[in-house]
Residue frames as a rotation matrix with the C-alpha (Angstrom) as fourth column:
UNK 1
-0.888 -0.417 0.192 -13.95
0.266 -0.127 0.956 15.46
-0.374 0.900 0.224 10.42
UNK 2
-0.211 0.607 -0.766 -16.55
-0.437 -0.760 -0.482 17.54
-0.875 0.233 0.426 8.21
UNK 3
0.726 0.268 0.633 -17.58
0.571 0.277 -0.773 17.67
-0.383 0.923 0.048 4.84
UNK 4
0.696 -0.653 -0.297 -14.99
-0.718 -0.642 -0.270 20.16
-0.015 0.401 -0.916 4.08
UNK 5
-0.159 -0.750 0.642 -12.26
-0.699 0.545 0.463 18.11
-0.698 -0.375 -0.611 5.52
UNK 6
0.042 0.150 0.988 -13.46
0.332 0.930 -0.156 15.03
-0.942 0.335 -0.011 3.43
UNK 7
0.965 0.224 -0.138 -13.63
-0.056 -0.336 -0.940 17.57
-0.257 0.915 -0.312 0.33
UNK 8
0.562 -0.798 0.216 -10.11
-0.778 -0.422 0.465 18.72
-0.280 -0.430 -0.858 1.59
UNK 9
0.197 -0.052 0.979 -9.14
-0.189 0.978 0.090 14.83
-0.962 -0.203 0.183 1.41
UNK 10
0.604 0.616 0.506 -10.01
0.364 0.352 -0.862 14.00
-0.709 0.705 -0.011 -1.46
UNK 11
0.896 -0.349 -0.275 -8.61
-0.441 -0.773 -0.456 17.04
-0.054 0.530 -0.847 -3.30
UNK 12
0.148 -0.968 0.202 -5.31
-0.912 -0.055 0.406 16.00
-0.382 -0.244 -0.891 -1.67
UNK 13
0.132 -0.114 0.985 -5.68
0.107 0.989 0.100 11.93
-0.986 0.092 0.143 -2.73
UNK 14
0.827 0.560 0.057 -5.93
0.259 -0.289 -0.922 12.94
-0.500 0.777 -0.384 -5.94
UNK 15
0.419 -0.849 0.321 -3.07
0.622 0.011 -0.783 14.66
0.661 0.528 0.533 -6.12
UNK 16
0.678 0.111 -0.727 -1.14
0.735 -0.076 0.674 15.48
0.019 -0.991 -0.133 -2.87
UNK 17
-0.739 -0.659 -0.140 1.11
0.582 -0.729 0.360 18.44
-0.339 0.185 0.922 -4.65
UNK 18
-0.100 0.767 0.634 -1.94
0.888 -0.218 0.404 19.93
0.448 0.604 -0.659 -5.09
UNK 19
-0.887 -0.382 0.259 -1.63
0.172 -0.793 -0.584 23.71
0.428 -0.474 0.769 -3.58
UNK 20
-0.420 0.416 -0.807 -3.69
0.744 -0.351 -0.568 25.29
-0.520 -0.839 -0.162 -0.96
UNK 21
-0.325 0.685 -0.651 -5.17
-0.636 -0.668 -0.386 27.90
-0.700 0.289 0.653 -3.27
UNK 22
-0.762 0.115 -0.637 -6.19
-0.513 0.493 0.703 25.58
0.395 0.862 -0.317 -5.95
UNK 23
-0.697 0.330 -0.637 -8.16
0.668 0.622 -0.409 23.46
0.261 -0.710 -0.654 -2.82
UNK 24
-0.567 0.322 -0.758 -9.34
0.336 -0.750 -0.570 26.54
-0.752 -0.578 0.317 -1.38
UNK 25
-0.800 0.459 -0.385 -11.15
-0.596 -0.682 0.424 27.36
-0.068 0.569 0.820 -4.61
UNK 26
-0.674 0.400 -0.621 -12.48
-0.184 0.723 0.666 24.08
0.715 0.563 -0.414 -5.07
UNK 27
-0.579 -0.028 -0.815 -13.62
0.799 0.185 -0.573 24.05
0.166 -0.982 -0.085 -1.20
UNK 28
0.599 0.622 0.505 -15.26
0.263 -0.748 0.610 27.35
0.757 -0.232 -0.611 -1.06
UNK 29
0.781 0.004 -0.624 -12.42
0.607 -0.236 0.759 28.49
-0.144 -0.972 -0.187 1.83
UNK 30
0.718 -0.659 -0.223 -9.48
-0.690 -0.715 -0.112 30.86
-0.085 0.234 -0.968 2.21
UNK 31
0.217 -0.925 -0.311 -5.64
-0.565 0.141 -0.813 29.67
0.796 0.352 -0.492 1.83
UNK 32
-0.424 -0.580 0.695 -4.78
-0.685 -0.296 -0.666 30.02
0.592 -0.759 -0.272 5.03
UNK 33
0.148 0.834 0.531 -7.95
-0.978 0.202 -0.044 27.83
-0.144 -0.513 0.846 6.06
UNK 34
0.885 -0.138 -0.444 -7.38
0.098 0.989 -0.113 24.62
0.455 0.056 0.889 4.13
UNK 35
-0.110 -0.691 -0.714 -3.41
-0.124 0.722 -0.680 24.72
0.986 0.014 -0.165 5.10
UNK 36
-0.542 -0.235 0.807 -4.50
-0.816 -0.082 -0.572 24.97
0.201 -0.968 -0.148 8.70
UNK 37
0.803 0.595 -0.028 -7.38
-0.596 0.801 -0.065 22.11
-0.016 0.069 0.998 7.84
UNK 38
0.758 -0.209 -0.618 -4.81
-0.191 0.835 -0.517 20.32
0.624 0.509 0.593 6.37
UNK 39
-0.694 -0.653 0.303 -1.90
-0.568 0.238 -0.788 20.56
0.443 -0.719 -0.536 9.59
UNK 40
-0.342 0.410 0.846 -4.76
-0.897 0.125 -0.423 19.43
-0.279 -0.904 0.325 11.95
UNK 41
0.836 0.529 -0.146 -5.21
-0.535 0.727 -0.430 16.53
-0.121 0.437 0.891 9.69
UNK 42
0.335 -0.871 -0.360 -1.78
-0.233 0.293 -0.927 16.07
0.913 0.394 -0.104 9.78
UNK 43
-0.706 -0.323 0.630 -1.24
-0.680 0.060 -0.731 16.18
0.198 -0.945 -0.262 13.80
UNK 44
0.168 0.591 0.789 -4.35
-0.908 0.405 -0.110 13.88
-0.385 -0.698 0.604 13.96
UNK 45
-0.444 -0.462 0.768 -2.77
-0.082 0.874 0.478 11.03
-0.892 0.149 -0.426 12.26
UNK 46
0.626 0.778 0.052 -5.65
-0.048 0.105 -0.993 11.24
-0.778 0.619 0.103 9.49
UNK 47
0.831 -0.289 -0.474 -2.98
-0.536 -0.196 -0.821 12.36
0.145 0.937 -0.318 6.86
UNK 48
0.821 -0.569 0.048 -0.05
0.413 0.650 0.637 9.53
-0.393 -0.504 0.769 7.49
UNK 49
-0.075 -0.964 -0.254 2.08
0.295 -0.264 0.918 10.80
-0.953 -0.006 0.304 4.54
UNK 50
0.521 0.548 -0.654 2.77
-0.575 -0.341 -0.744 11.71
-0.631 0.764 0.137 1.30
UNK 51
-0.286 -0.768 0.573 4.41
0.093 0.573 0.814 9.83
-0.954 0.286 -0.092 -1.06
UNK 52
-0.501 -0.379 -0.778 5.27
-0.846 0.028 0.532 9.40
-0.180 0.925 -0.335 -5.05
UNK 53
0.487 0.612 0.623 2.94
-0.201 0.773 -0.602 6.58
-0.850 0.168 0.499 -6.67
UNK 54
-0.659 -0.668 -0.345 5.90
-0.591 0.177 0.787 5.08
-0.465 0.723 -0.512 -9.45
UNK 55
0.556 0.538 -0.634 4.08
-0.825 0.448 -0.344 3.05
0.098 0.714 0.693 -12.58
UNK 56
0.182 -0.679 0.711 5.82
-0.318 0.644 0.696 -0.33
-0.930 -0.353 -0.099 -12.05
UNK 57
0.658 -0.325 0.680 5.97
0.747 0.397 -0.533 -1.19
-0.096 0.859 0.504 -15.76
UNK 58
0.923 -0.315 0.219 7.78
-0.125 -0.786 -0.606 2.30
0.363 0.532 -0.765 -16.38
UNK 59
-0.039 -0.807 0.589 11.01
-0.944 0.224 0.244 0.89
-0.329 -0.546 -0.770 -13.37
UNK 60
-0.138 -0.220 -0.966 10.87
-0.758 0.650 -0.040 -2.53
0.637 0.727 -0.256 -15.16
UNK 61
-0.903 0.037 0.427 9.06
-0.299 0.660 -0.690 -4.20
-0.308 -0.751 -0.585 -12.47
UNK 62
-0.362 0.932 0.020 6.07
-0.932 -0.362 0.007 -5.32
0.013 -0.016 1.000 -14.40
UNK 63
-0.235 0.333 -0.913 5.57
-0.141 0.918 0.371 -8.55
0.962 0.216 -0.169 -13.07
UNK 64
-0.443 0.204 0.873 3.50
-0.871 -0.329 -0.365 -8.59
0.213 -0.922 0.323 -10.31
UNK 65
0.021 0.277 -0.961 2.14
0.410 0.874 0.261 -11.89
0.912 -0.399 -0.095 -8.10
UNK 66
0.041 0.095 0.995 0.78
-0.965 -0.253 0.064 -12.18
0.258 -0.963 0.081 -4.84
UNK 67
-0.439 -0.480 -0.759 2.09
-0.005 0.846 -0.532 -15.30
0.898 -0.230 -0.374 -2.75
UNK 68
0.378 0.622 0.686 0.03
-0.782 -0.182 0.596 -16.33
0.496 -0.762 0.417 0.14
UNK 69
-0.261 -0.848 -0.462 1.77
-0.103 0.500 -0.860 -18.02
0.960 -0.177 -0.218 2.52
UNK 70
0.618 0.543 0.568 1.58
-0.429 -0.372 0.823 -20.36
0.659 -0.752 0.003 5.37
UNK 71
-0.012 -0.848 0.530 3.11
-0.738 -0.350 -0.577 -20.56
0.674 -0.398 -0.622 8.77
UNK 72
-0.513 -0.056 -0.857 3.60
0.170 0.971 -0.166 -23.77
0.842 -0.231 -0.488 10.85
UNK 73
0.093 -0.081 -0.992 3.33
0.940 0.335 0.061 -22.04
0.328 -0.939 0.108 13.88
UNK 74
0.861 -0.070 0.504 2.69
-0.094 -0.995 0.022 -18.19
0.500 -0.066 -0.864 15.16
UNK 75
0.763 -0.646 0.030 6.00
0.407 0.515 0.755 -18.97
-0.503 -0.563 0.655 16.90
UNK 76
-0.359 -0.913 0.194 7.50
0.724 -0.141 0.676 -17.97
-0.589 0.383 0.711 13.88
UNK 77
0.612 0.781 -0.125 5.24
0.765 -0.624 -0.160 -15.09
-0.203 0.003 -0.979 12.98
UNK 78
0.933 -0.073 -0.353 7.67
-0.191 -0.932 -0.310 -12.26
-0.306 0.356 -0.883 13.42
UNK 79
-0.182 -0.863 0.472 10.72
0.106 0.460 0.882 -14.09
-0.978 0.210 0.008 11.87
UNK 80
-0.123 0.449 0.885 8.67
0.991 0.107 0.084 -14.57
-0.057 0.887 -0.458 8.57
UNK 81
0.907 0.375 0.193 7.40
0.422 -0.808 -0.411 -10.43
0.001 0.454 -0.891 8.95
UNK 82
0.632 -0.626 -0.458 11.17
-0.173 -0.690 0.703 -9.41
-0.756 -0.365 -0.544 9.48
UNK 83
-0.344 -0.465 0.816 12.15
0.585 0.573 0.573 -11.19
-0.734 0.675 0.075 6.25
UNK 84
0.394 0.394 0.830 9.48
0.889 -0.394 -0.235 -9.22
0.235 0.830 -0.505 4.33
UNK 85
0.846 0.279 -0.454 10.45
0.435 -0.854 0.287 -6.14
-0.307 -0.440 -0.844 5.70
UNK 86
0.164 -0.950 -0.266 13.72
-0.187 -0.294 0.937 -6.41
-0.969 -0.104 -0.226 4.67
UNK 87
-0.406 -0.377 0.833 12.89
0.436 0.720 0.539 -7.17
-0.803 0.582 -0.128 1.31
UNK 88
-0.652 0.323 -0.686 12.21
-0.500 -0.863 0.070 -4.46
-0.569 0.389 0.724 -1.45
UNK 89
-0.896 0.383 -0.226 10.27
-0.209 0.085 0.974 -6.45
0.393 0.920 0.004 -4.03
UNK 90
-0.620 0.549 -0.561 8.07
0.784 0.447 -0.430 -7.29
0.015 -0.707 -0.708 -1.11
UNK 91
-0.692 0.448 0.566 5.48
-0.224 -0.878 0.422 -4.07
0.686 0.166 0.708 -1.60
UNK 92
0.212 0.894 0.396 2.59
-0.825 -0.054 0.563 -5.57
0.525 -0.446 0.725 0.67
UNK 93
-0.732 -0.019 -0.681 2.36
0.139 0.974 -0.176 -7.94
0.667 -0.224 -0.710 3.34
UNK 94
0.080 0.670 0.738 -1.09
-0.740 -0.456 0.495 -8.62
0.668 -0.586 0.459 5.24
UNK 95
-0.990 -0.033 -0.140 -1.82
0.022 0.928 -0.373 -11.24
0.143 -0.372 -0.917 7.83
UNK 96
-0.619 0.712 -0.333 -4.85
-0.715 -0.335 0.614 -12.75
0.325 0.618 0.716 7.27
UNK 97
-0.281 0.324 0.903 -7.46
-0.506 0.750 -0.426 -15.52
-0.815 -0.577 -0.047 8.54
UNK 98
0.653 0.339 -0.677 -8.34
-0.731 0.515 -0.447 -18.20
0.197 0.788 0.584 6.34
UNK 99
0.883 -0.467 -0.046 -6.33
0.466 0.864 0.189 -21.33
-0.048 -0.189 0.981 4.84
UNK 100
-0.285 -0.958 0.032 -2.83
0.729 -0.238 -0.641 -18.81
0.622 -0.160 0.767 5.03
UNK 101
0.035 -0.024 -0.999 -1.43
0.989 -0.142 0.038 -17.07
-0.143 -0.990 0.019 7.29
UNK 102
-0.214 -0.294 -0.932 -0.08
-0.344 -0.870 0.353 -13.88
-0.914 0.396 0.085 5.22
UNK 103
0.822 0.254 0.510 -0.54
0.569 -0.323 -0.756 -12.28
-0.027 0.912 -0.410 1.63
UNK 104
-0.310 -0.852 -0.421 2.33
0.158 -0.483 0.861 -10.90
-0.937 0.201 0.285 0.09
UNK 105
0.991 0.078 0.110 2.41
0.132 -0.388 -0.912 -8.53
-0.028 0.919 -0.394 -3.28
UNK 106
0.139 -0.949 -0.282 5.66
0.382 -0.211 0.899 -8.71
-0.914 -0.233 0.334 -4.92
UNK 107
0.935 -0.048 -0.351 6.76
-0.297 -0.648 -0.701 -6.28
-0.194 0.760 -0.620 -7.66
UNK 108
0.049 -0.909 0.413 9.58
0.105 0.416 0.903 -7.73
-0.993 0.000 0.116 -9.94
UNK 109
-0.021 0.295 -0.955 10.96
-0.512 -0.824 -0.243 -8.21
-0.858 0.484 0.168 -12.98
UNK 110
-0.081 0.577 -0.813 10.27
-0.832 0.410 0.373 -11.26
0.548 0.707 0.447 -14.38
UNK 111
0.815 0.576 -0.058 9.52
-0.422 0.660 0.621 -15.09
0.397 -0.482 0.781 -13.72
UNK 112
0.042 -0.757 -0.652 13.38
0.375 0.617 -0.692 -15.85
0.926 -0.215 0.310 -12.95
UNK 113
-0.663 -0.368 0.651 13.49
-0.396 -0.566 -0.723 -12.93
0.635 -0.738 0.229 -10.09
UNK 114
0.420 0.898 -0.129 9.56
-0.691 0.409 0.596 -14.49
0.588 -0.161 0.793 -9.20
UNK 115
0.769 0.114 -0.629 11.12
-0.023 0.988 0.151 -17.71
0.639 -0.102 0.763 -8.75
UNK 116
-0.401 -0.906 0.131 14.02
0.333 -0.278 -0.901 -16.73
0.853 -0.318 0.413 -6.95
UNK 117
-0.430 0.485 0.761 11.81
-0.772 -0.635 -0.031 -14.53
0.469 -0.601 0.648 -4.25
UNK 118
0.698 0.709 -0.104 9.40
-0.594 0.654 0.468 -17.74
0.400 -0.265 0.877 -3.61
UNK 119
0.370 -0.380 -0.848 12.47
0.297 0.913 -0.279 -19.88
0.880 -0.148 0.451 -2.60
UNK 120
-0.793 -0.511 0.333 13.82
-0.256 -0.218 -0.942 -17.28
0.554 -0.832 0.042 -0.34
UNK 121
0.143 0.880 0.453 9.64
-0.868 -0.108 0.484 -17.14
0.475 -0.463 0.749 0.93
UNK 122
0.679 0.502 -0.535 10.03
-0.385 0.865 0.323 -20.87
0.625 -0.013 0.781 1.10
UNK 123
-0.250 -0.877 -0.410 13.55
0.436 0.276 -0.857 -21.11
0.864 -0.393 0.314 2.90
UNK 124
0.266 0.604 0.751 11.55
-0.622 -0.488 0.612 -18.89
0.737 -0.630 0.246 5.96
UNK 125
-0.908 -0.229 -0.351 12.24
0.086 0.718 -0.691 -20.88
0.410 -0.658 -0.632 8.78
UNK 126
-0.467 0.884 0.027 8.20
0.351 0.213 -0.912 -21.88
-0.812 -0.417 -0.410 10.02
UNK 127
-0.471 0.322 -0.821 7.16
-0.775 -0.595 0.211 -21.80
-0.421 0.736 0.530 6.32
UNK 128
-0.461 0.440 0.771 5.40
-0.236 0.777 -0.584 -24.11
-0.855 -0.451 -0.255 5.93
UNK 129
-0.013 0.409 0.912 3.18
0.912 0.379 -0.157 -23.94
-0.410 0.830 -0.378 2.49
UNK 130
-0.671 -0.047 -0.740 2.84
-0.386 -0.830 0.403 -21.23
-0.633 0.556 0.539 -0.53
UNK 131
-0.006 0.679 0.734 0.41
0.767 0.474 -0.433 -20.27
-0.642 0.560 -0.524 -3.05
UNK 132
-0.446 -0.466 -0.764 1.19
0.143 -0.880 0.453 -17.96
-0.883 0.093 0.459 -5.75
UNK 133
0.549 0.343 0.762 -0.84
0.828 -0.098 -0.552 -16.11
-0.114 0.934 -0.338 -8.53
UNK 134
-0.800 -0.538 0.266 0.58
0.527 -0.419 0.739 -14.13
-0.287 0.731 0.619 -11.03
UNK 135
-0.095 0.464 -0.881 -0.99
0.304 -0.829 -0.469 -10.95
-0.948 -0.312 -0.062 -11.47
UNK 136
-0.046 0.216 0.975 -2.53
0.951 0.308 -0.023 -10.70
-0.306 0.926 -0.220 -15.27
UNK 137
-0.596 -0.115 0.795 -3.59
0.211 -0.977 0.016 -6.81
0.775 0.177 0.607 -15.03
UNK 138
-0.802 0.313 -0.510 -5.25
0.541 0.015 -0.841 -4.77
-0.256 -0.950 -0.181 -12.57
UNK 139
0.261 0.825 0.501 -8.96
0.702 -0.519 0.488 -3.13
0.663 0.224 -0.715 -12.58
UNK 140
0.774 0.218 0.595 -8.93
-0.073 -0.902 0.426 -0.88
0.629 -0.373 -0.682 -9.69
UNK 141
0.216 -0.834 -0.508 -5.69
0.797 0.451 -0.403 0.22
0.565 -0.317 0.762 -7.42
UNK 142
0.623 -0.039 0.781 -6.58
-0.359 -0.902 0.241 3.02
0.695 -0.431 -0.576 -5.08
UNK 143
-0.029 -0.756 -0.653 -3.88
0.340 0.607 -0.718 3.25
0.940 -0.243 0.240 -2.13
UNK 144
-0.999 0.049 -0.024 -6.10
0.003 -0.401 -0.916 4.82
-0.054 -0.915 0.400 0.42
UNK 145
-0.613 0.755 -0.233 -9.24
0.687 0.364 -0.629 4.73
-0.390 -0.545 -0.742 1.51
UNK 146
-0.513 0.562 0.649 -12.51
0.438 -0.479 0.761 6.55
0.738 0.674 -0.001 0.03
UNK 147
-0.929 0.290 -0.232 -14.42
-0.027 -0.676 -0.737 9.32
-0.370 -0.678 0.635 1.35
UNK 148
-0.347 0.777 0.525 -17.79
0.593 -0.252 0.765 9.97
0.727 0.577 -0.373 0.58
UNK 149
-0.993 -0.089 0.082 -18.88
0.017 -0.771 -0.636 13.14
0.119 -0.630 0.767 1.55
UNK 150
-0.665 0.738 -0.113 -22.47
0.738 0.626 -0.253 13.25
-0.116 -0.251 -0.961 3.28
């Protein structure tokens, strides 16, 4: 990857319906150049996908809480990730090192759905403990990684 490419990037985080001559101006290259940049960024895994970034207050999900959650036993590890997976308000789940095992972000729509979600968390078979904050507002929420171009 270049400095183009990383311009190229950028452009596209930004706003990923951005067109290929619009880039190409900003870039200093032809059309034809960035959309081939931008396939070969696409065949090297670099670009994973696009996708729609919804406002969660605007879909009446604006209660938001991460639940950190631990597991008795890696035993039950992929029981507990096949639960989140199957669960839409579930938006994030890491596994992590510390005193839990996983981090979960859940996107709902208030404290009755909240409280509802955490019992199913807690009904998990090899759940073991929870810890949940309630998400007040957010400072910064990028959903991909920063370039900086050298």
């Amino acid at each position: 990857m270049d400095r183009i490419d990383i311009r190229i990037l950028n452009c596209l985080k930004k706003n990923s319906r951005e067109n290929a001559s619009v880039i190409g101006e900003k870039v200093n290259m032809s059309v034809s150049a960035v959309i081939e940049r931008i396939r070969k960024l696409e065949n090297a895994g670099i670009i994973r996908q696009y996708t729609v970034v919804l406002d969660p207050k605007q879909i009446g999900k604006d209660l938001s809480a991460l639940i950190s959650v631990g597991i008795e036993h890696p035993q039950y590890n992929d029981g507990f990730t096949e639960f989140v997976k199957s669960y839409p308000e579930i938006v994030e789940c890491h596994y992590v090192t510390g005193d839990f095992d996983f981090i979960v972000k859940v996107l709902t729509d208030s404290t009755g759905s909240l409280e509802r979600i955490l019992n199913e968390i807690k009904s998990v078979p090899g759940v073991s403990v929870t810890k949940t904050l309630v998400i007040l507002s957010t400072v910064k929420n990028d959903f991909s990684a920063g370039l900086e171009e050298n």
